[in-house]
N, C-alpha and C positions, 0 to 999 in steps of 0.2 A: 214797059218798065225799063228805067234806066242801068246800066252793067251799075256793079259797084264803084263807087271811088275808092280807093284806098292810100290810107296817111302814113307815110315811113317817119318815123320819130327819129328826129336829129338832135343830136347836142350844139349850143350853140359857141360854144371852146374854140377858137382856133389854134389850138395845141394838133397838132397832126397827126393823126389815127387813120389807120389800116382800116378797122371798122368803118369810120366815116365814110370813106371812098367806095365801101362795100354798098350802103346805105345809097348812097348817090346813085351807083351803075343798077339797083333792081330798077330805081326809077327812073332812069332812061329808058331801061329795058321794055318798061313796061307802057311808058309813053308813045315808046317806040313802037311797039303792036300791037296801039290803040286804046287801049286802057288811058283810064284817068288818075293817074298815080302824081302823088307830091310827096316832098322833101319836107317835113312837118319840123318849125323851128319855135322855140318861145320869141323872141326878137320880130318885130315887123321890121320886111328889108334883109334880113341876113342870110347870106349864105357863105360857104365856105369859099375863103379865096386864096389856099394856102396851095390848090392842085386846082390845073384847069378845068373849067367844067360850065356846060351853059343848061344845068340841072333846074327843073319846077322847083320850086318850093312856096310853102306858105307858111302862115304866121297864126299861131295858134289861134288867134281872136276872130282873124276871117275862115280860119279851119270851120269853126264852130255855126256858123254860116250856113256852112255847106253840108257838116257832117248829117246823115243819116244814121241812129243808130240798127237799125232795121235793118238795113243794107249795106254797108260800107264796113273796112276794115284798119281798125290802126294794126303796125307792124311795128311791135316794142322790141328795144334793144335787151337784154337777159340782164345787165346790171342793174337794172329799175327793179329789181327783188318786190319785193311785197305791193308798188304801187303799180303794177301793170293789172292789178284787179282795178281800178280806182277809175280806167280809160271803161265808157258805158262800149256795148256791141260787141261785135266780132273784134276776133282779136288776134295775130299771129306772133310770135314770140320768136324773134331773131337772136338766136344763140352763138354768138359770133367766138364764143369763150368760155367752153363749159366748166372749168373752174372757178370763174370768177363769178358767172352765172351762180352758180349754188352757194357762194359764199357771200353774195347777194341778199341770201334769207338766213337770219336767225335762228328762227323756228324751224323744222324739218317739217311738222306739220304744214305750216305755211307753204314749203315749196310744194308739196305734194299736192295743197288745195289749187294754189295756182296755176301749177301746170296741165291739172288733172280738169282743170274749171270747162264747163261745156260753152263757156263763151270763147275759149282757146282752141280753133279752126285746126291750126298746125303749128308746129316747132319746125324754123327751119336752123340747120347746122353747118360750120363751113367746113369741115373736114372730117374724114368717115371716122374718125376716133370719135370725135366729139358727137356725130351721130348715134355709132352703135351704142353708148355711155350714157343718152338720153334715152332711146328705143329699151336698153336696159332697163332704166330704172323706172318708165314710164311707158311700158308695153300697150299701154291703149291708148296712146297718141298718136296721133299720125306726124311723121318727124319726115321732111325733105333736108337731101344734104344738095349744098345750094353750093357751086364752085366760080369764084370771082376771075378777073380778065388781069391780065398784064399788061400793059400797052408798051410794048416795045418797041416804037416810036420813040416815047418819051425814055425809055428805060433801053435804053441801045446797046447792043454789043461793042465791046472793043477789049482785040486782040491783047493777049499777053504781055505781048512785046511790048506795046506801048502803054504800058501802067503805070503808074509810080508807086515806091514804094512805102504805100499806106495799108495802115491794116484798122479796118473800123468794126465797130462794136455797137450790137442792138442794146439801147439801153434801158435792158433789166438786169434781175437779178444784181444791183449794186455792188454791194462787199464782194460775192464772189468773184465778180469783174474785177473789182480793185487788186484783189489778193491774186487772180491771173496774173493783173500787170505787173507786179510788186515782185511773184519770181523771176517770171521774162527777165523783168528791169537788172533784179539782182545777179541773174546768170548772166546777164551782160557785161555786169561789172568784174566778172570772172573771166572775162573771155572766152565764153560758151556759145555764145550764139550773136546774131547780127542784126540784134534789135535796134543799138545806137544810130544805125541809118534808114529805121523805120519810123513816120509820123501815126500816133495810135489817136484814134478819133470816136469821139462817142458820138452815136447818129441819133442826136437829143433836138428836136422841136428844127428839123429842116422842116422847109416847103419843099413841094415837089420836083419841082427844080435845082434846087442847091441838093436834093438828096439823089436825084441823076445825077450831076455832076461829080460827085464824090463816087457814087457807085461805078460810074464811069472808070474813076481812076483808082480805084482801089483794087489791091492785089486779093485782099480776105476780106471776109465780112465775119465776124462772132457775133454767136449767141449762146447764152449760158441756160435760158429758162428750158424748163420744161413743160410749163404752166402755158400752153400758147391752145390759141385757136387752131390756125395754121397761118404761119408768120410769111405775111405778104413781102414785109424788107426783106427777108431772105429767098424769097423768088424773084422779085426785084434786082437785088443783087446777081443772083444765076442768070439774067435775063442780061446782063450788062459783063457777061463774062468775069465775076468772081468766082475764087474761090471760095464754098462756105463750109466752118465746120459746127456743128450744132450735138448736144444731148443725145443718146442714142434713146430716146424715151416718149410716148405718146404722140401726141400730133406734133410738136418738134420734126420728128425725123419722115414726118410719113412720107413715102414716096419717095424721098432725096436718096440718089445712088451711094454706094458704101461707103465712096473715100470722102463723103460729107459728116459720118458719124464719129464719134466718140465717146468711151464711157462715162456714163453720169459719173457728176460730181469725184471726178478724175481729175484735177487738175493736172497732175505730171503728162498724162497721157496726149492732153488737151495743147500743154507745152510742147514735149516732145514734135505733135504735129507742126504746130506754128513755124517750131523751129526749122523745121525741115523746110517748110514751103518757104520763109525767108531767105534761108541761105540757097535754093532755086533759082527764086527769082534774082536773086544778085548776079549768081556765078553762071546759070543752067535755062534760062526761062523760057526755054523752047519746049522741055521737058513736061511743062504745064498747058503746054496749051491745049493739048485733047481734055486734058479735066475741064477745063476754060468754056471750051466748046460743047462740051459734053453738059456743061450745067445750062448751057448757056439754051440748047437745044430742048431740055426739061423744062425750062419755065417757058419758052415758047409755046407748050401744048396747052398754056392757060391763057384762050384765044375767047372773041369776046363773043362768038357763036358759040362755045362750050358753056359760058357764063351765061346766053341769055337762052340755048335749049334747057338746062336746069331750070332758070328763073321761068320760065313758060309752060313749062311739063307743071313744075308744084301747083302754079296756081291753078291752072286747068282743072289737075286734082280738086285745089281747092274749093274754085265756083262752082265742081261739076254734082258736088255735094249742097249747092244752097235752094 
């Protein structure tokens, strides 16, 4: 009897997602040590071409071909709420976003039927927040917390000293970004701080490429949410020698060393920092570069043996139950 196949559900968007890229690397991973895994798209022909990648994929119609529901598995993304009952068979539920995951379903019923459903194999999670929060609220699931790769190749260090002075911005939480920038700006016009010779960047619908290159040259990276899976731009960033400073709050801060936090929905506090590391980098910016390195060396530890010992340990789990 044949191993199973299994169909990773992809959106067909080429709007540039963290998720996406996640979805891509299980299926390498898993092509990679022999398994029969695809990149599951509606479009025949598409794949993502926004981040390098020479990923399987297929197209829902020749999916259907092939699919076994006896034996084979889709692996649904948590935002498909109430229609991941709808996919026949085994079924694993990629919770890339446990927030947005449950606000996916209406019904509270509903979420409980579907997560709880005995054609639902495992939940897996990407960061131990959004793990434990799942394993909570659905203690007889079986829940893998599954941790993605950096490719720091692509995502390169560079030194302090040669940065320019940009400070860019993950773009969530809108208004509250806006009204960040709107003090900065106004204490500039005070003579408070040394924003005037900063260029402020929202990091909205790069490709993978254009979002290295600006990481590359960026002094700071912001993020305001706290609503996050675990935010890949902002290891990304660390990976490229930013500075980052982020919510002190759920999967936002997990992991990241101290002088990366700041108190939730603190603006002044949030300012205050910016300010500091601005006027640094102008007058001092030798002064940053252990922070620089220091970030830089924490997203190094998200290597793509770390990414595909998780993805290989769950499923093992998985099959060893079929």
């Amino acid at each position: 009897m044949r191993d199973p196949r299994i169909f990773y559900y992809a959106f067909d968007s080429g709007l540039p997602s963290g998720g996406e890229k996640d979805t891509y690397e299980h299926v390498d991973i898993l092509n990679q040590s022999g398994s029969d895994a695809y990149a599951l798209h509606l479009k025949e022909g598409y794949r993502h071409t926004w981040f390098r990648n020479e990923t399987r994929t297929i197209c829902f119609r020749d999916m259907w071909n092939l699919h076994d529901r006896q034996r084979d598995y889709f692996v649904l993304p948590e935002v498909l709420g109430p229609m991941i009952e709808s996919f026949p068979g085994r079924k694993v539920i990629f919770n890339k976003n446990v927030y947005y995951g449950f606000q996916a379903f209406q019904s509270d019923e509903q979420l409980f039927k579907t997560y709880s459903d005995p054609s639902v194999a495992a939940v897996f999670a990407v960061s131990e927040h959004n793990r434990s929060h799942l394993a909570f609220t659905f203690p007889e699931s079986q829940i893998f917390r599954v941790v993605y790769s950096i490719d720091c190749e692509v995502f390169s260090y560079n030194p302090m000293p040669n940065k320019k002075p940009i400070i860019a911005c993950v773009a969530k939480d809108l208004p509250q970004l806006d009204m960040l920038r709107k003090i900065i700006s106004a204490r500039n016009c005070a003579g408070l701080n040394d924003f005037g010779m900063y260029e402020w960047l929202l990091l909205k619908g790069y490709d993978e490429g254009r979002m290295a290159s600006t990481l590359r040259d960026a002094v700071l990276v912001i993020s305001l949410s706290t609503k996050e899976g675990l935010s890949r731009t902002i290891r990304e960033a660390m990976a490229c020698g930013c500075l980052v400073l982020v919510p002190a709050a759920g999967a936002a801060m997990e992991d990241l060393p101290q002088h990366a936090h700041v108190e939730v929905e603190n603006l002044m506090d949030m300012v205050t920092k910016i300010e500091d590391i601005m006027r640094m980098f102008l007058h001092q910016p030798d002064q940053l570069a252990a922070l620089s390195l220091e970030n830089c060396r924490y997203a190094t530890s998200f290597t793509y043996q770390r990414s595909r010992e998780h993805i290989l340990r769950a499923w093992q789990e998985i099959l060893r139950e079929d």
